[in-house]
N, CA, C and O atoms as CSV, one atom per row, in Angstrom:
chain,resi,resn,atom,element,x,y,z
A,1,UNK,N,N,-37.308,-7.040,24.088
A,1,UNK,CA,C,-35.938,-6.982,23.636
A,1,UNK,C,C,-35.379,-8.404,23.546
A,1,UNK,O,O,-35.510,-9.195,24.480
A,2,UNK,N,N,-34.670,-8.753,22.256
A,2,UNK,CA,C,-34.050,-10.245,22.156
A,2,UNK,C,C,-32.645,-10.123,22.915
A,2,UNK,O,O,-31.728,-9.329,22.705
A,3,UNK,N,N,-32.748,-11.099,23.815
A,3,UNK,CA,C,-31.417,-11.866,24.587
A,3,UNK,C,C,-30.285,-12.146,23.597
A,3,UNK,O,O,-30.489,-12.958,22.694
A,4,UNK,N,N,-29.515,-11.743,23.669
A,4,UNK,CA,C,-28.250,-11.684,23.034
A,4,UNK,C,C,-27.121,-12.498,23.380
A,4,UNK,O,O,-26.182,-11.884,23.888
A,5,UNK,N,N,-27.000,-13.638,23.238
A,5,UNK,CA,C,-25.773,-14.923,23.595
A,5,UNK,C,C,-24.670,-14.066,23.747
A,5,UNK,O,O,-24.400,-13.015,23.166
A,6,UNK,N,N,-23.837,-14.939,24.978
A,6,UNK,CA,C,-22.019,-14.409,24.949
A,6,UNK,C,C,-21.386,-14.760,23.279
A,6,UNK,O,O,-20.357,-14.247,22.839
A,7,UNK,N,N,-22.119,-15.579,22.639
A,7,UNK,CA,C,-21.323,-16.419,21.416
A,7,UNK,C,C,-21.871,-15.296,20.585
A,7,UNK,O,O,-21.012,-14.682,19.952
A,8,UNK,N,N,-23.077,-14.904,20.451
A,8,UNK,CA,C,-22.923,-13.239,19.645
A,8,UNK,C,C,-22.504,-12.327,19.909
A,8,UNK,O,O,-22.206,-11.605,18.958
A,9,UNK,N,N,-22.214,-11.780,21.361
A,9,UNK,CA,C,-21.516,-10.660,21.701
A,9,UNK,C,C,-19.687,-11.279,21.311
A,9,UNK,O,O,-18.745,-10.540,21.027
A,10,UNK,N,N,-19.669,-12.036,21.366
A,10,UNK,CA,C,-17.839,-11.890,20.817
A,10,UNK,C,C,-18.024,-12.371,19.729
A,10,UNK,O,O,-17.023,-12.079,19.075
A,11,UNK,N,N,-18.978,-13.170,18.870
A,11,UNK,CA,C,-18.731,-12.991,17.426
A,11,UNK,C,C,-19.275,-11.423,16.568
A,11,UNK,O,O,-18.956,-11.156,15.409
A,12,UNK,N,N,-19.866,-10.819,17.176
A,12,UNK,CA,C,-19.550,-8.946,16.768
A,12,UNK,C,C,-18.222,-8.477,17.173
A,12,UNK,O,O,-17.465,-8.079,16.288
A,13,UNK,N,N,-17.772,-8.471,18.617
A,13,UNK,CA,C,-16.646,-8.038,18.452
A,13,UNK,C,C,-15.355,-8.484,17.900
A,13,UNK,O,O,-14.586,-7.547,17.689
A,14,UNK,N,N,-14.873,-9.733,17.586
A,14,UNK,CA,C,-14.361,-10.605,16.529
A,14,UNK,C,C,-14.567,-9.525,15.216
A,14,UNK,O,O,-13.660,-8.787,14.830
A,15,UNK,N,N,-15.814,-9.566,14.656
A,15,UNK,CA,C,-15.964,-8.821,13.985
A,15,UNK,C,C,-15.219,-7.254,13.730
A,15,UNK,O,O,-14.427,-6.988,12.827
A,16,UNK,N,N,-15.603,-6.540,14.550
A,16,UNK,CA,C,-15.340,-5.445,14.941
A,16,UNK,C,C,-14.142,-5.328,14.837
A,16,UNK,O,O,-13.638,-4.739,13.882
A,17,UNK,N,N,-13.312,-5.971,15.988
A,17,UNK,CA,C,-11.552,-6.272,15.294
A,17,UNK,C,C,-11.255,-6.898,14.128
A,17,UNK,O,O,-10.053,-6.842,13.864
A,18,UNK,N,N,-11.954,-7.500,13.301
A,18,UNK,CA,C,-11.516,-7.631,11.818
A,18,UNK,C,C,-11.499,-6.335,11.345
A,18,UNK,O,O,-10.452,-5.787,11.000
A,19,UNK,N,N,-12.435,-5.876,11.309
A,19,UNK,CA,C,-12.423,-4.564,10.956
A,19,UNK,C,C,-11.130,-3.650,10.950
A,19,UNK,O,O,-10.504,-3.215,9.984
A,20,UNK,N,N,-10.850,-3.436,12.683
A,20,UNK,CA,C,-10.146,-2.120,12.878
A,20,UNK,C,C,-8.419,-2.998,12.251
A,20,UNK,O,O,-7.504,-2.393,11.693
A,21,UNK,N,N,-8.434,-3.967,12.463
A,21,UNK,CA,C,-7.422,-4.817,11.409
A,21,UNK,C,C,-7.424,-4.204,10.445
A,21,UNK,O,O,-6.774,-3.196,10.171
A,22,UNK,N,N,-8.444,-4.986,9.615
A,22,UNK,CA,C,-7.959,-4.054,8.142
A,22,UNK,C,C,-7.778,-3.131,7.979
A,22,UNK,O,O,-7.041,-2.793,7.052
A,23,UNK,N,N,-8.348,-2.269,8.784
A,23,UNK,CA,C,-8.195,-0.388,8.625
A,23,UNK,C,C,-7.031,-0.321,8.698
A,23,UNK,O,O,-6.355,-0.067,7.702
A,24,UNK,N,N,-6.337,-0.597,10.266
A,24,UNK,CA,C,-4.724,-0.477,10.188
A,24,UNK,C,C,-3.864,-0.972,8.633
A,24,UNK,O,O,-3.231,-0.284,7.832
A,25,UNK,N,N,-4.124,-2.221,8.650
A,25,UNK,CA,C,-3.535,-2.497,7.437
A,25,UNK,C,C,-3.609,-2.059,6.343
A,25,UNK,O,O,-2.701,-2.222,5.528
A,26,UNK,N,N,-4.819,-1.338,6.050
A,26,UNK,CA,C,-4.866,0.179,4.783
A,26,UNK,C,C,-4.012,0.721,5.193
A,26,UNK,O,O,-2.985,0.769,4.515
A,27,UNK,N,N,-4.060,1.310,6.376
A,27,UNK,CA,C,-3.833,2.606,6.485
A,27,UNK,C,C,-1.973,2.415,6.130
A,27,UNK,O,O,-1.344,3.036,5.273
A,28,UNK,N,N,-1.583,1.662,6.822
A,28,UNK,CA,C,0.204,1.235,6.476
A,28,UNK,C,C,0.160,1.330,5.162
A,28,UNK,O,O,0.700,2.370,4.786
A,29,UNK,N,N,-0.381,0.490,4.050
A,29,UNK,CA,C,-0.472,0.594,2.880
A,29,UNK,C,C,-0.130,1.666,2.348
A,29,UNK,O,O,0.953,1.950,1.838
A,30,UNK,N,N,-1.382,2.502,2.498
A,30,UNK,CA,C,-1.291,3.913,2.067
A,30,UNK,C,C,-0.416,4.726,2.362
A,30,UNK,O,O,-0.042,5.479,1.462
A,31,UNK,N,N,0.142,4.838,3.585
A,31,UNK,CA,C,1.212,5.404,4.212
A,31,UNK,C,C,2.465,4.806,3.381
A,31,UNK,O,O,3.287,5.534,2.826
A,32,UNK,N,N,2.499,3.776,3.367
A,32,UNK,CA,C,3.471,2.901,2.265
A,32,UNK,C,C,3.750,3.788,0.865
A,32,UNK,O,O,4.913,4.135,0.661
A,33,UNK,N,N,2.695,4.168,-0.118
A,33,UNK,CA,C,2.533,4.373,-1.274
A,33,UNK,C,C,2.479,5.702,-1.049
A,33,UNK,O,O,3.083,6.303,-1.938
A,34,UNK,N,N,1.780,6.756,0.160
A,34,UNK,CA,C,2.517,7.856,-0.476
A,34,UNK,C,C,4.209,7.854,0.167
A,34,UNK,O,O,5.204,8.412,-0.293
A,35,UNK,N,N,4.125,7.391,0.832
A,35,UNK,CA,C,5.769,7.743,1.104
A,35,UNK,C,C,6.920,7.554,-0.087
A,35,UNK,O,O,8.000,8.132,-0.202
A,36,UNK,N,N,6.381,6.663,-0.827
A,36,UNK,CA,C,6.930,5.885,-2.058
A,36,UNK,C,C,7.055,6.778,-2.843
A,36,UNK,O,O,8.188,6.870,-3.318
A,37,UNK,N,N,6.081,7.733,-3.294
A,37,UNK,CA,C,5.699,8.922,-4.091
A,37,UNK,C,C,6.340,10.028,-3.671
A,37,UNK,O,O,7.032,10.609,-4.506
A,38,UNK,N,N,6.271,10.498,-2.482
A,38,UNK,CA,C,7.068,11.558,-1.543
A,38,UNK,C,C,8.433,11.538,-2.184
A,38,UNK,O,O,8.958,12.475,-2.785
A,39,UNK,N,N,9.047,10.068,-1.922
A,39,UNK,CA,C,10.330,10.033,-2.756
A,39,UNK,C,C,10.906,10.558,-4.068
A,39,UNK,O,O,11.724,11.408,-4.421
A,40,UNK,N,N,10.023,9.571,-4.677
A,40,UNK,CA,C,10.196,9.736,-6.273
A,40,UNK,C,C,9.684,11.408,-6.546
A,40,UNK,O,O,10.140,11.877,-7.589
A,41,UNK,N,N,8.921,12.213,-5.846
A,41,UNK,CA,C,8.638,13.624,-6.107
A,41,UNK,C,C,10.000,14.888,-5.592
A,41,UNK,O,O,10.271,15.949,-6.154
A,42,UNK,N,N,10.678,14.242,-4.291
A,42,UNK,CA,C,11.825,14.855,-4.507
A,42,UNK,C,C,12.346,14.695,-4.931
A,42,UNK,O,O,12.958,15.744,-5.130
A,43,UNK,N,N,12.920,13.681,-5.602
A,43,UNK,CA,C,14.299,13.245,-6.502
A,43,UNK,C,C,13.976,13.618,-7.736
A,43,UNK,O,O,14.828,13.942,-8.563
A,44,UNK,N,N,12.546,13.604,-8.000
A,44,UNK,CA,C,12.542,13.821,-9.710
A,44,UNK,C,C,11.479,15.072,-10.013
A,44,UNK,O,O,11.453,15.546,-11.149
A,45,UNK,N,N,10.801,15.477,-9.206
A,45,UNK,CA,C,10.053,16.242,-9.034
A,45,UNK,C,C,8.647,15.993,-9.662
A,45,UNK,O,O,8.651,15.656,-8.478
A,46,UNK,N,N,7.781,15.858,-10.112
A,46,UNK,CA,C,6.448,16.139,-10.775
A,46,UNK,C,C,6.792,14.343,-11.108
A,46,UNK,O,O,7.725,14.027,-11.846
A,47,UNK,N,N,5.906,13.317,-10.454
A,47,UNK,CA,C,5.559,12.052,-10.634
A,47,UNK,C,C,4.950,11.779,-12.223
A,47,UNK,O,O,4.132,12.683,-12.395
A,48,UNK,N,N,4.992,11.045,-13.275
A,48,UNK,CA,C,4.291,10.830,-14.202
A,48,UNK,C,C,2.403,9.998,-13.493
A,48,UNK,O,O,2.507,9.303,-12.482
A,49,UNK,N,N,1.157,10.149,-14.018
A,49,UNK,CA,C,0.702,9.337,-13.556
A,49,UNK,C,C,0.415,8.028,-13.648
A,49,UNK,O,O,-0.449,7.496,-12.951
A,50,UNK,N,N,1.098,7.429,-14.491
A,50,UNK,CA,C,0.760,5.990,-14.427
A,50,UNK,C,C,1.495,5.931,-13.345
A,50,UNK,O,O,0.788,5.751,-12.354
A,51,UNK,N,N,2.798,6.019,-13.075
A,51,UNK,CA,C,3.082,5.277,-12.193
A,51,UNK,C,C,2.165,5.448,-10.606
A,51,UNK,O,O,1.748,4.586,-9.833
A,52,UNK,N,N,2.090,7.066,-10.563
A,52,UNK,CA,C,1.199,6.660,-9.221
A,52,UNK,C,C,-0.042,5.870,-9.370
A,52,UNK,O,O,-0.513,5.408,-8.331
A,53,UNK,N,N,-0.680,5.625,-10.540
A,53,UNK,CA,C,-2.032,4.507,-10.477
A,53,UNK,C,C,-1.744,3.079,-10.364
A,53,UNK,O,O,-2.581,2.187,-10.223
A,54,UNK,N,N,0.161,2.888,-10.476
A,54,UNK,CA,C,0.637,1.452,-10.440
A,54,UNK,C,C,1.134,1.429,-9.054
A,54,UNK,O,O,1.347,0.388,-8.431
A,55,UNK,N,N,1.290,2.495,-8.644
A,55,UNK,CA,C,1.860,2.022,-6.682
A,55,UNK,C,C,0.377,2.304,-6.153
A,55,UNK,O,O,-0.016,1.538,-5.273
A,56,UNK,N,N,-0.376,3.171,-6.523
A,56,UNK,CA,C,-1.690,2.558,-5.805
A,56,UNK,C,C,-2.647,2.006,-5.819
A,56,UNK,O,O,-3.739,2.391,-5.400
A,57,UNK,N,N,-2.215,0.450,-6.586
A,57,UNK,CA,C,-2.581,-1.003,-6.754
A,57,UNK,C,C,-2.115,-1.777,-5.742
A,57,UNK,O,O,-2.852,-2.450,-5.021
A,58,UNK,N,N,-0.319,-1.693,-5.595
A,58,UNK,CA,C,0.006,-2.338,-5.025
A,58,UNK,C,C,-0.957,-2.476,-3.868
A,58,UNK,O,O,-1.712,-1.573,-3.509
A,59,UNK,N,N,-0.838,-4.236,-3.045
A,59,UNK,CA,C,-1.263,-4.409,-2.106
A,59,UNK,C,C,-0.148,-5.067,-0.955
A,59,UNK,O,O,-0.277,-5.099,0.268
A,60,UNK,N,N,0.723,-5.457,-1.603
A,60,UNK,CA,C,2.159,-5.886,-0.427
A,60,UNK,C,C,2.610,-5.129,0.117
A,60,UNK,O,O,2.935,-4.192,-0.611
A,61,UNK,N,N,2.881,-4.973,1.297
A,61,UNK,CA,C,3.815,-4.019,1.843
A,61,UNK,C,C,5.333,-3.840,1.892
A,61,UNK,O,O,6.106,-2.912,2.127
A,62,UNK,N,N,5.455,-5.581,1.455
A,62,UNK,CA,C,6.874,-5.528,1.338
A,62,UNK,C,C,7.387,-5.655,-0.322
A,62,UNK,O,O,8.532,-5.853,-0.729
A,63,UNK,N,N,6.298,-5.495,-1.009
A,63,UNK,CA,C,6.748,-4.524,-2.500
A,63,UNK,C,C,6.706,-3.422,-2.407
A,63,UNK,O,O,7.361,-2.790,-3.236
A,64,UNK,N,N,6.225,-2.949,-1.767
A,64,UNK,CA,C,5.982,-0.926,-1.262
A,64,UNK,C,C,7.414,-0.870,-1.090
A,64,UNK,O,O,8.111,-0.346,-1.959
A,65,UNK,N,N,8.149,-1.604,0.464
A,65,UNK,CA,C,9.043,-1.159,0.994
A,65,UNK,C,C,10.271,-1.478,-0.387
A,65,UNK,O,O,11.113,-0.680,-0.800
A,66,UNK,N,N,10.046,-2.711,-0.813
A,66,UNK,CA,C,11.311,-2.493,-1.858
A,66,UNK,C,C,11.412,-1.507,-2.717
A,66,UNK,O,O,12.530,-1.127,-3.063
A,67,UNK,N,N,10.485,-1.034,-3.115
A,67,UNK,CA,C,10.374,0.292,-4.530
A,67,UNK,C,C,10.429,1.218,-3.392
A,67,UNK,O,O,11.234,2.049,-3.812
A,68,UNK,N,N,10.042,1.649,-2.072
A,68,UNK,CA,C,11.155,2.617,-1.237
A,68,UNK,C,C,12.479,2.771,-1.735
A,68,UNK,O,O,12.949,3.675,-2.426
A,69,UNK,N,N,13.092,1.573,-1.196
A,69,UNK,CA,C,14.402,1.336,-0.933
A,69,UNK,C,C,15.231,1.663,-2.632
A,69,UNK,O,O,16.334,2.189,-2.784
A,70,UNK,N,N,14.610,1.332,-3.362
A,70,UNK,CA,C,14.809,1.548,-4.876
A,70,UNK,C,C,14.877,3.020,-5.225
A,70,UNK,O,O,15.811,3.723,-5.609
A,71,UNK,N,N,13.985,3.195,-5.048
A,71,UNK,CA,C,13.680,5.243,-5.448
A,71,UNK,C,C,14.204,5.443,-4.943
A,71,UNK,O,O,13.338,6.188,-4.482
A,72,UNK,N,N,15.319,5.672,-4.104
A,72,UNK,CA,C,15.886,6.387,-3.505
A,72,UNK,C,C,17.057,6.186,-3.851
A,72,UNK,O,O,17.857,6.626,-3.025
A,73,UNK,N,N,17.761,5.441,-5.211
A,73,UNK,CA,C,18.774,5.067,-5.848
A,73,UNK,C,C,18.743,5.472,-7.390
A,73,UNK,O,O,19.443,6.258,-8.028
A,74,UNK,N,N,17.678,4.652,-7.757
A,74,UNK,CA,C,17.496,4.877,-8.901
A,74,UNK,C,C,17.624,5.977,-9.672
A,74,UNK,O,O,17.377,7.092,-9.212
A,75,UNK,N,N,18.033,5.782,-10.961
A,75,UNK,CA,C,18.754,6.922,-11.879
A,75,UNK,C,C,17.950,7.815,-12.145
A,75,UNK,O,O,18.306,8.991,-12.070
A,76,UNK,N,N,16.209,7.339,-12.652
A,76,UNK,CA,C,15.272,7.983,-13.262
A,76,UNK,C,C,13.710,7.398,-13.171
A,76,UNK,O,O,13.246,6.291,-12.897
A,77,UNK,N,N,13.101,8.748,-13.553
A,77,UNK,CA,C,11.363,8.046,-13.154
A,77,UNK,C,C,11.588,6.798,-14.442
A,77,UNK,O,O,11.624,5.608,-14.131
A,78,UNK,N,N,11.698,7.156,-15.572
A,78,UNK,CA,C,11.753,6.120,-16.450
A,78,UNK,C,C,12.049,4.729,-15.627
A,78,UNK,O,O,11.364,3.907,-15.018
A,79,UNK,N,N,13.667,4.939,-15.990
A,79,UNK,CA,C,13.501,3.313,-15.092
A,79,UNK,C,C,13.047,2.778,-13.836
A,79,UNK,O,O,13.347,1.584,-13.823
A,80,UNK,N,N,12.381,3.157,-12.626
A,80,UNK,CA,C,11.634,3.225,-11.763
A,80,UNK,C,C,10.409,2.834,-13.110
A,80,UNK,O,O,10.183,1.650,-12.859
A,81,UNK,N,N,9.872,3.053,-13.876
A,81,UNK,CA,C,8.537,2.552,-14.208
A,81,UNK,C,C,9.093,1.359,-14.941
A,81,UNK,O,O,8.201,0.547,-15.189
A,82,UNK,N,N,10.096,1.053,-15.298
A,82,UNK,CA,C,10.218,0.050,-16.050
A,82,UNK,C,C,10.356,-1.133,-15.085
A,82,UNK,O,O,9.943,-2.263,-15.342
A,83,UNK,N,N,11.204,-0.638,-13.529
A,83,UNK,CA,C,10.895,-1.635,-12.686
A,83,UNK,C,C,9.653,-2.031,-12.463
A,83,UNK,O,O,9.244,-3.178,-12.647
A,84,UNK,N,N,8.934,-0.991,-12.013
A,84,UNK,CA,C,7.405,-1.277,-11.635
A,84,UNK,C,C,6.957,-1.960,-12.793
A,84,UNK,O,O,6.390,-2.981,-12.404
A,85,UNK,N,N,6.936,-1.874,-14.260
A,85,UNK,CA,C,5.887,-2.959,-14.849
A,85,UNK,C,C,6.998,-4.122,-15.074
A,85,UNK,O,O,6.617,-5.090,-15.732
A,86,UNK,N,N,8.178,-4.125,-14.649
A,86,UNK,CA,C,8.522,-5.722,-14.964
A,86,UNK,C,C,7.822,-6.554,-13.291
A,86,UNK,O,O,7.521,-7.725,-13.058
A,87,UNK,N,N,7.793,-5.737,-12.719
A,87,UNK,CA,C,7.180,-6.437,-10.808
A,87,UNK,C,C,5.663,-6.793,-11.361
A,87,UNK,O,O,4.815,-7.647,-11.102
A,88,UNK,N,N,5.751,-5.998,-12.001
A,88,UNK,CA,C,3.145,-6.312,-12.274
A,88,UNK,C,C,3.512,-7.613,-13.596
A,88,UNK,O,O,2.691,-8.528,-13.645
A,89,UNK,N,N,4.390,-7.652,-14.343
A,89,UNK,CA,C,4.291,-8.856,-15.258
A,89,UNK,C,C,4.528,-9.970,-14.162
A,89,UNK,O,O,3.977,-11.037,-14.430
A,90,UNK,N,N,5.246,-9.929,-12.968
A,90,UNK,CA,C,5.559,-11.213,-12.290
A,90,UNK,C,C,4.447,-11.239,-11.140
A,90,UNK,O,O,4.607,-11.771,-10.041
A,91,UNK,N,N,3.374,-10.622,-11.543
A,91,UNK,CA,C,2.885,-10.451,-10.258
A,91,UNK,C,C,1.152,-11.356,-10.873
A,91,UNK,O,O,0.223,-11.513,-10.082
């Protein structure tokens, strides 16, 4: 059996917590984007799909949270998509 250094046992687990990092940070994401959708499905009922294939691109969380905070004002899915592709031209 090969001897295994302290400097490899914490550069796997280093590892390992990169990992469960990013997972969390999907997972908010996602939680992000459907909640986003949740919205826009009560207020307007039946989502068009582009837009859900354009919130689940997004990768910011704090563009998620603004198009929250938005849908939940906004007049119509229309303009809600017109926000969303003027945010992807600046993006």
């Amino acid at each position: 059996m090969r001897y295994v250094t302290s400097i490899e046992r914490l550069a796997k687990a280093e590892g390992i917590q990169e990992g469960i990092e990013q997972g969390i940070e999907q997972g908010i994401l996602q939680n992000a984007r459907d909640s986003l959708i949740e919205v826009l499905e009560t207020r307007f009922g039946e989502v068009p799909s582009s837009i859900v294939e354009i919130v689940n691109k997004i990768e910011e969380s704090a563009v998620l949270k603004m198009l929250h905070k938005r849908a939940i004002a906004i007049p119509s899915t229309a303009e809600f998509q017109q926000l969303l592709l003027s945010i992807a031209s600046q993006q």
